[in-house]
C-alpha positions as CSV (number, residue, x, y, z in Angstrom):
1,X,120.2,94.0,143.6
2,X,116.9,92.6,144.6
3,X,117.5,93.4,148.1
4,X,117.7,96.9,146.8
5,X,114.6,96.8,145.1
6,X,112.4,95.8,147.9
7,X,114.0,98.4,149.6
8,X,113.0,100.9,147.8
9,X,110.1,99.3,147.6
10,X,108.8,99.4,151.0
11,X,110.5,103.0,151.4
12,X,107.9,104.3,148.4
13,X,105.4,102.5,150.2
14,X,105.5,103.9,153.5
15,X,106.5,108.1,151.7
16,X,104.6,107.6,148.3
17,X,100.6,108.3,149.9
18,X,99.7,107.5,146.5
19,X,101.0,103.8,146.7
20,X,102.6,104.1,143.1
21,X,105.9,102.4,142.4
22,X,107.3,105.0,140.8
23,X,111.3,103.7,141.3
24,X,110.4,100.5,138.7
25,X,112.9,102.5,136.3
26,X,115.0,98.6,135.9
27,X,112.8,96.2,134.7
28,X,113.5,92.5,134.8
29,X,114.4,91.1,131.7
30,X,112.2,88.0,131.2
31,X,113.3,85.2,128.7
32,X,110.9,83.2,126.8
33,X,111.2,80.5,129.8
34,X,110.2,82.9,132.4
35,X,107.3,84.3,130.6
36,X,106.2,80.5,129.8
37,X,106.8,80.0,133.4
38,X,104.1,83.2,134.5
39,X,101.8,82.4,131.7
40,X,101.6,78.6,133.0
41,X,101.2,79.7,137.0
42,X,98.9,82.6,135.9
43,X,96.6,79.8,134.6
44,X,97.1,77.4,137.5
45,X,99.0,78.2,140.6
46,X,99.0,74.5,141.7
47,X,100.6,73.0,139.1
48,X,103.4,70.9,140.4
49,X,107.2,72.1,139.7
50,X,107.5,68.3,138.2
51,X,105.0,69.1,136.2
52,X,106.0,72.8,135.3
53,X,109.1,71.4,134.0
54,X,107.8,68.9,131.7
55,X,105.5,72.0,130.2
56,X,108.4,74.3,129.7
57,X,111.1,71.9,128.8
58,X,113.3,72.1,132.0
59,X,114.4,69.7,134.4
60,X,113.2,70.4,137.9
61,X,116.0,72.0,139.4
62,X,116.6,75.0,137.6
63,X,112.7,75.4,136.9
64,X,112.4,75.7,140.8
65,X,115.3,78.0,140.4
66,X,113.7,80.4,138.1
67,X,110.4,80.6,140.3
68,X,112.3,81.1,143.1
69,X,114.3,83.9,140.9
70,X,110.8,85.4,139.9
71,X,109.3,85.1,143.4
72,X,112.6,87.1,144.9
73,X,112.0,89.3,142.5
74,X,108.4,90.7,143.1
75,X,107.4,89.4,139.9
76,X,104.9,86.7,141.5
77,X,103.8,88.3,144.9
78,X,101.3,85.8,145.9
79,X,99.4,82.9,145.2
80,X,95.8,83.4,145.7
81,X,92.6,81.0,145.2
82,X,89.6,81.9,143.2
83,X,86.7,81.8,144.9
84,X,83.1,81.4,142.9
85,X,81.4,84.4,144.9
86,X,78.0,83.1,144.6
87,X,78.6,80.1,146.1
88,X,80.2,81.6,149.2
89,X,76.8,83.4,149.2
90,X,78.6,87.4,148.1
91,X,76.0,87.3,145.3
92,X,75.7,91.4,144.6
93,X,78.8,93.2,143.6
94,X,79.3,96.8,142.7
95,X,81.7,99.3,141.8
96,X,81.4,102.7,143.6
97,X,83.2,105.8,142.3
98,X,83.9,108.1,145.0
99,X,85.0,111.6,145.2
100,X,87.1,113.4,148.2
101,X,86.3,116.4,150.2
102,X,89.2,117.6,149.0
103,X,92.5,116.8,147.4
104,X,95.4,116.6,149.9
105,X,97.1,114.4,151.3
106,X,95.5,114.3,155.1
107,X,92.3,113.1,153.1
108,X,93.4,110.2,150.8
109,X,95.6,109.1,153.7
110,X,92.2,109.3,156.0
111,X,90.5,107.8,153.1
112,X,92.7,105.1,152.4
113,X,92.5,104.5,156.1
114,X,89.5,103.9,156.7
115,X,89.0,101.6,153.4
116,X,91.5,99.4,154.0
117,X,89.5,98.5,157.4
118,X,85.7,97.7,155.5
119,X,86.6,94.0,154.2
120,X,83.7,94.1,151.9
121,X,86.1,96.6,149.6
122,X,87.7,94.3,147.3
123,X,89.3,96.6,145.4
124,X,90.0,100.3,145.8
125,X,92.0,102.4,142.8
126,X,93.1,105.8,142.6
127,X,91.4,107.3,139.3
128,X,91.4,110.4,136.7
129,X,88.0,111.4,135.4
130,X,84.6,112.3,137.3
131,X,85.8,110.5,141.0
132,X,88.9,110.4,142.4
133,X,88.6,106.5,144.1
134,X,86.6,103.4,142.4
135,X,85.9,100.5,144.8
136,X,84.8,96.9,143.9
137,X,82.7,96.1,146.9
138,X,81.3,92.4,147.0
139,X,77.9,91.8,149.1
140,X,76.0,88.9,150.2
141,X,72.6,91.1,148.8
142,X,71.2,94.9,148.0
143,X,70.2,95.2,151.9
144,X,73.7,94.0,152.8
145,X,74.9,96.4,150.6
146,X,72.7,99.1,151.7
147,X,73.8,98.6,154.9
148,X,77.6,98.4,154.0
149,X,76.9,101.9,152.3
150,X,74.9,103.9,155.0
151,X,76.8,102.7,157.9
152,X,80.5,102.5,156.7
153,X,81.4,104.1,153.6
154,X,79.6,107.2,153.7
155,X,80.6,107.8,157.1
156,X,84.0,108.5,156.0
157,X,85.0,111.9,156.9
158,X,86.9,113.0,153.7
159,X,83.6,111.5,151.4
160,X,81.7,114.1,149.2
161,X,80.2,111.9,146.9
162,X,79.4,108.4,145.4
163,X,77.6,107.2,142.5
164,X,76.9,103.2,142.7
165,X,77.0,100.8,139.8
166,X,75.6,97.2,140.4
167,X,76.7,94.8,138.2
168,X,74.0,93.0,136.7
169,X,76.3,89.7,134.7
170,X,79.9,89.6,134.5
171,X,81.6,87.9,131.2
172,X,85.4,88.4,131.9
173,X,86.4,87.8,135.2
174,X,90.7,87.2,134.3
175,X,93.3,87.4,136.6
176,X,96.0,86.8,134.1
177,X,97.7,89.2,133.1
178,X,99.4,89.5,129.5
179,X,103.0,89.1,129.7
180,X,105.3,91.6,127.5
């Protein structure tokens, strides 16, 4: 069964230009171990599986088993570190709503395209409301950014508009997500 779901998967992928998984009809059911297990991992990722055990009352065995089971799954799709973007020296970051020259599928594809190649886009989301795409692009400064912006993004073809919002302090920065 899970061979069938990354199937389908990667088929809605590659035909779906929106990138939605829209074939997530089955959803795993979780038990209160495996949500223990996500909220633990969500928190910190390099926790040991010895470790994870002791937290969730499991020996190590079938704890491995079950993140093996929720890796498998698509569940947990990567491990990632957080990195403190000031001290890498990407000290601006801003969120840019853009709108499309039109709404068809030759443009988002273009769109998407060309986005996924400008590494400074950390984010990119397909939107309702005033713009069709917000970005989360992180800078090293407002000239960087500048730059980033006259050189890159508002070359792209299918671009109409973009209205850019710097932000000034961030007080929630979470990756973890709550687990139903």
């Amino acid at each position: 069964m899970l061979i069938g779901i990354k199937a389908k998967l990667k088929l809605c992928q590659k035909t779906n230009y929106f990138y939605q998984l829209q074939f997530m009809s089955q959803i795993l059911k979780l038990d209160t171990i495996d949500r223990k297990i996500l909220e633990i991992l969500q928190a910190s990722a390099k926790i040991t599986n010895a470790q994870l055990s002791k937290e969730i009352g499991l020996s190590p065995a079938p704890t491995l088993e079950r993140v093996k089971k929720l890796e498998q799954a698509g569940i947990i799709a990567s491990y990632h570190a957080k990195l403190d973007t000031e001290k890498i020296g990407l000290g601006v970051s801003t969120f840019v709503i853009v709108s499309l020259m039109g709404h068809n599928k030759a443009n988002i594809e273009g769109f998407m395209n060309a986005i996924n190649k400008i590494e400074e886009v950390i984010e990119c989301h397909h939107i309702t409301g005033a713009g069709d795409f917000i970005l989360k692009i992180v800078t090293k400064d407002i000239a960087a950014y500048q730059k980033l912006m006259l050189e890159k993004v508002s070359e792209i073809k299918e671009v109409d508009n973009m209205q850019s919002m710097v932000v000034l302090s961030t007080f929630k920065d979470s990756k973890v997500l709550p687990i139903p």
